[in-house]
C-alpha angles and dihedrals in degrees: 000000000000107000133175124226125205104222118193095178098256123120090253094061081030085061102041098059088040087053094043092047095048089047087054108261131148088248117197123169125218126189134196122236094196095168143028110250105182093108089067096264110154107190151001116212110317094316149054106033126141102261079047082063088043096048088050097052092048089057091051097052084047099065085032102240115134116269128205134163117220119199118241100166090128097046087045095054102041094036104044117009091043089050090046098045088046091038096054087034081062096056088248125121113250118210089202089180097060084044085054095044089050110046110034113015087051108019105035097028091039082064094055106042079060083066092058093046096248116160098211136356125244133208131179090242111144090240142112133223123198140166131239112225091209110042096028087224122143108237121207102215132192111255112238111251095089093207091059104038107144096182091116097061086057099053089125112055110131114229085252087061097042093053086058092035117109114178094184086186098046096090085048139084120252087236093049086049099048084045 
């Protein structure tokens, strides 16, 4: 099965890709550019910047799967900072990283992992997807370290996303995984 990670260049997406590859699969990473950072700018909140898309190359390289980063700076900025900036206008509390996981790791990347044949798309969230034998529904499930459960963060999936949605360090632990 070929499927696309989106590596953000933590352990966990680190992780993931390494898992997946070792399981088989046709591995290819895929990272997010979110922001422009020509002006120096070095971050933007605790992830996306530019050593976060270097990290993330240099894994790759290291378990030997192709790498690119695609440029989502528009998306980003219409999909997730917009929403946030009206939501919080509107006296209401924006959760910008679900927004983000949404909309573009599952949704726009999801498109183009599509480009390059991949039958799902992979991140290093601590969650679990199964499927109920009697309704055919795609249930978002909690993973199973209690203290990293990301669940949360992918509330929104739709059941078309979930169905393409892999979490390979979900089942796991956060310390088997940093190990």
């Amino acid at each position: 099965m070929r499927i696309v990670v989106a590596m953000s260049g933590g352990v966990d997406s680190s992780v993931a890709a390494a898992l997946l590859a070792e399981q088989g699969h046709d591995v290819i990473g895929l990272s997010m550019q979110l922001y422009d950072q020509t002006d120096g700018q070095t971050s933007f909140g605790s992830c996306c910047s530019i050593e976060d898309l270097h990290d993330a190359r240099r894994v790759a390289a290291a378990i030997d799967i192709p790498h690119y980063i695609l440029n989502f700076e528009r998306q980003f900025d219409q999909q997730v900072v917009a929403n946030f900036v009206d939501e919080y206008m509107a006296g209401r509390t924006p959760l910008p990283c679900a927004r983000c996981n949404s909309d573009l790791k599952f949704a726009t990347l999801a498109e183009r992992a599509a480009g390059f044949g991949a039958d799902a798309v992979a991140t290093g969230h601590y969650a679990r997807v199964e499927r109920d034998a009697a309704t055919g529904r795609y249930l978002l499930r909690r993973g199973v370290d209690p203290s990293k459960d990301q669940a949360y963060f992918l509330f929104s999936l739709t059941q078309d996303q979930l169905a393409r949605a892999v979490f390979p360090v979900g089942d796991r632990p956060k310390g088997a995984v940093r190990e």
